[in-house]
Residue frames as a rotation matrix with the C-alpha (Angstrom) as fourth column:
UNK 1
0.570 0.821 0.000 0.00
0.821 -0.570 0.000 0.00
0.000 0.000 -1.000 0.00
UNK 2
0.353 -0.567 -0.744 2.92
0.066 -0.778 0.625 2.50
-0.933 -0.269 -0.237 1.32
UNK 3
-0.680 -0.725 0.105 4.31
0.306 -0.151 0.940 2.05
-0.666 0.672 0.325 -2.79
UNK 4
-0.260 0.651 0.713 1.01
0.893 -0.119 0.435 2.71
0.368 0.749 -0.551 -4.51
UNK 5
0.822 0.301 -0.484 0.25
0.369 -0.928 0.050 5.76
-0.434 -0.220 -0.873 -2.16
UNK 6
-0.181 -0.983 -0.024 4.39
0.299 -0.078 0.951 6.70
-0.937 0.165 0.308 -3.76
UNK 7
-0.597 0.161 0.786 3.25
0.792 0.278 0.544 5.82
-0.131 0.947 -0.294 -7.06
UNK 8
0.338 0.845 0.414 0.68
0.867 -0.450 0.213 7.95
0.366 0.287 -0.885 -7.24
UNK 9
0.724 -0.080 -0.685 2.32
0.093 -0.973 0.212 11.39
-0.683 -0.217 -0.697 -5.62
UNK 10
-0.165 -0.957 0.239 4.79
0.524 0.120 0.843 10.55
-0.836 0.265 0.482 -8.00
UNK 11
-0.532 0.784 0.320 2.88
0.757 0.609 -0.235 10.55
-0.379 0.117 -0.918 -10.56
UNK 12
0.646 0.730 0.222 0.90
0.758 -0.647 -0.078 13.47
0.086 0.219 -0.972 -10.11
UNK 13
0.332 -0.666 -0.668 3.91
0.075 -0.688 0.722 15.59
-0.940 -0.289 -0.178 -9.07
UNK 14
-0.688 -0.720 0.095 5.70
0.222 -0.084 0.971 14.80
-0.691 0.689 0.218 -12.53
UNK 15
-0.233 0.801 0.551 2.01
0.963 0.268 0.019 15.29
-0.132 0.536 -0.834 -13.99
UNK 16
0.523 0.563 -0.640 1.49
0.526 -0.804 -0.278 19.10
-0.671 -0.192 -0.716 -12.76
UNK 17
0.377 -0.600 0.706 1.93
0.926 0.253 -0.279 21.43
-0.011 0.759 0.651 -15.60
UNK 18
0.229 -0.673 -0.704 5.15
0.668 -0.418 0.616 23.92
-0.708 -0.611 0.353 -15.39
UNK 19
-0.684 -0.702 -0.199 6.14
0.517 -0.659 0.546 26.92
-0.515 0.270 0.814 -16.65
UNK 20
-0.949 0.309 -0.063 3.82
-0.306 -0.951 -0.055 29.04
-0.077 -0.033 0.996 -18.83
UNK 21
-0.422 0.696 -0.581 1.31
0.179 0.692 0.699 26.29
0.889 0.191 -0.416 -19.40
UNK 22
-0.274 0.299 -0.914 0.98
0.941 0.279 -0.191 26.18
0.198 -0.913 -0.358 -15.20
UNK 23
-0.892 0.081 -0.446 0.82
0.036 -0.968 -0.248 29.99
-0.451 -0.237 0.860 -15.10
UNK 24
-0.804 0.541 0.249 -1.99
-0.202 -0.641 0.741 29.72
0.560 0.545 0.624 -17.54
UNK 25
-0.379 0.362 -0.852 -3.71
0.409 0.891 0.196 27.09
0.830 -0.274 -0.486 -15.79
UNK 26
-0.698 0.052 -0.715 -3.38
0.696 -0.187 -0.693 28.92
-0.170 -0.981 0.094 -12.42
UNK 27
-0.951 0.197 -0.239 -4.76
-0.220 -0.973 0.074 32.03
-0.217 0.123 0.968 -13.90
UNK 28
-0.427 0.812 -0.398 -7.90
-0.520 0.140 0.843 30.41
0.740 0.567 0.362 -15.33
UNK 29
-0.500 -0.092 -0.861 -8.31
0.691 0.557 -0.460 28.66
0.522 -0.826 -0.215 -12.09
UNK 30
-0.674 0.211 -0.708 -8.69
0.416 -0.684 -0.600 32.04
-0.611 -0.699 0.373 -9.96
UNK 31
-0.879 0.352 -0.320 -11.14
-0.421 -0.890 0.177 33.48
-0.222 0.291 0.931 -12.64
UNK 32
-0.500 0.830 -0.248 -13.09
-0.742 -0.262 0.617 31.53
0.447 0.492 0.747 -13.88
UNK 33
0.417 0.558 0.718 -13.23
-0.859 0.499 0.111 28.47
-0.296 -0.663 0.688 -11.29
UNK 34
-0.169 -0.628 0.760 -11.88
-0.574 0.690 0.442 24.69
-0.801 -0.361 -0.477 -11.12
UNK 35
0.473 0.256 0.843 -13.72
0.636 0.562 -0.528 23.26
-0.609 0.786 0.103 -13.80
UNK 36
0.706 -0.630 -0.324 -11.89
-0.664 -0.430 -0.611 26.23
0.246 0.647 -0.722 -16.49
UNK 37
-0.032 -0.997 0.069 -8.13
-0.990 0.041 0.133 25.22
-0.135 -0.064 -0.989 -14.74
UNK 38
0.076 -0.423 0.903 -8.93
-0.286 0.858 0.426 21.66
-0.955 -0.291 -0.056 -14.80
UNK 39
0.671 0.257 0.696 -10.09
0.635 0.286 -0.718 21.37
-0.383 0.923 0.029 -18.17
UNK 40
0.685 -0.688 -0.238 -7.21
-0.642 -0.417 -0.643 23.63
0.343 0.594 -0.728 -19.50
UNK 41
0.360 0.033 0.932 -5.37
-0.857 0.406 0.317 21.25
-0.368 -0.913 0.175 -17.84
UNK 42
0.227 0.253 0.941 -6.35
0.203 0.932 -0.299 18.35
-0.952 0.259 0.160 -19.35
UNK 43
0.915 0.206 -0.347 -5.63
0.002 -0.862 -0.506 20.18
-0.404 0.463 -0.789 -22.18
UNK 44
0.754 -0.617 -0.226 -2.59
-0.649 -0.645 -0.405 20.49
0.104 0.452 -0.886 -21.97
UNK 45
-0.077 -0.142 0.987 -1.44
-0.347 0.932 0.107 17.18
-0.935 -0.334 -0.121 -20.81
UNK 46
0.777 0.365 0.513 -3.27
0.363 0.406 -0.839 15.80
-0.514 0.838 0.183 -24.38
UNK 47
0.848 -0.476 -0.235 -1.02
-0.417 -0.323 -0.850 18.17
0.329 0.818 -0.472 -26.42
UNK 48
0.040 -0.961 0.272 1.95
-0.940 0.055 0.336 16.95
-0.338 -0.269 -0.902 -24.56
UNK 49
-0.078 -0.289 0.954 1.00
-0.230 0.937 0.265 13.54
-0.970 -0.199 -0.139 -25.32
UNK 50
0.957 0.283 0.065 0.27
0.115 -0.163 -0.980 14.27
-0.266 0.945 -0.189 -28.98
UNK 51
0.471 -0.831 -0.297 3.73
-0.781 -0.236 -0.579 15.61
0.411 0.504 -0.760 -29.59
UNK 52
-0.361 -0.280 0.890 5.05
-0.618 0.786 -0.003 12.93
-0.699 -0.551 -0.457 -27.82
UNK 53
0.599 0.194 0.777 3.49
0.441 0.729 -0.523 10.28
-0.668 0.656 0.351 -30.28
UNK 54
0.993 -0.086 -0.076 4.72
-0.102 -0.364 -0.926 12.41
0.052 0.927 -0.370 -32.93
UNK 55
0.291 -0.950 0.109 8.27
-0.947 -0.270 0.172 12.79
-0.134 -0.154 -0.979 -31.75
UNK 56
0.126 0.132 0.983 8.21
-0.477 0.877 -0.057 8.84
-0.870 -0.462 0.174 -30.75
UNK 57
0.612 0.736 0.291 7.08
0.072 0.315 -0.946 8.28
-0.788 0.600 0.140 -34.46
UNK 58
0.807 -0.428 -0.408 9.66
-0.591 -0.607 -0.531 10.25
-0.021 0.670 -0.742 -36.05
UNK 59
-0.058 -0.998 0.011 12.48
-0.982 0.059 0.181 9.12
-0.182 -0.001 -0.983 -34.16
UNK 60
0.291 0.171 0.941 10.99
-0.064 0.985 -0.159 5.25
-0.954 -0.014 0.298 -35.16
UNK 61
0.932 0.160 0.325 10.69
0.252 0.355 -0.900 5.76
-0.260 0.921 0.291 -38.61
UNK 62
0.685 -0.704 -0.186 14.59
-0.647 -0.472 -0.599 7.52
0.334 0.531 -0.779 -38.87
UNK 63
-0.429 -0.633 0.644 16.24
-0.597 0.734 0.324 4.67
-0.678 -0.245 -0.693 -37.07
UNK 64
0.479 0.312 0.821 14.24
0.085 0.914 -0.397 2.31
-0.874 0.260 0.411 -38.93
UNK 65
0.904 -0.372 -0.211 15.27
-0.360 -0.393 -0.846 4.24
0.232 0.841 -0.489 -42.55
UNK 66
0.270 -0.961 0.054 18.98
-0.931 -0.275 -0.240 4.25
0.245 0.014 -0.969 -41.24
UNK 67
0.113 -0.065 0.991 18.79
-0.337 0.936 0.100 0.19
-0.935 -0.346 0.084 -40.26
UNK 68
0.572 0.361 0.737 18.18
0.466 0.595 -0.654 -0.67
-0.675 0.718 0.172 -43.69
């Protein structure tokens, strides 16, 4: 139990999002309310994981090119 409660602040610590992304987040938060900051949020998480596939994708298909 004491490594899944770990797991999880981990987790969310490496989850929260930093720099101007978190600034917007906060800011939409105090104005317009939790449901705005969470859902910008979530937001922004998705795009990170978009580029991420994309990056992921690239760097498959240029090793693969340079194998052959």
């Amino acid at each position: 139990m004491e490594y899944l409660m770990r797991g999880i602040l981990i987790g969310l610590l490496f989850g929260l999002p930093v720099g101007a992304v978190g600034a917007l987040t906060v800011q939409r938060t105090w104005n317009s309310g939790i449901r705005s900051g969470l859902l910008t949020g979530l937001g922004s998480s998705a795009a990170d994981c978009c580029y991420a596939c994309v990056g992921a994708f690239g760097l498959t298909l240029i090793s693969d090119f340079l194998l052959r």
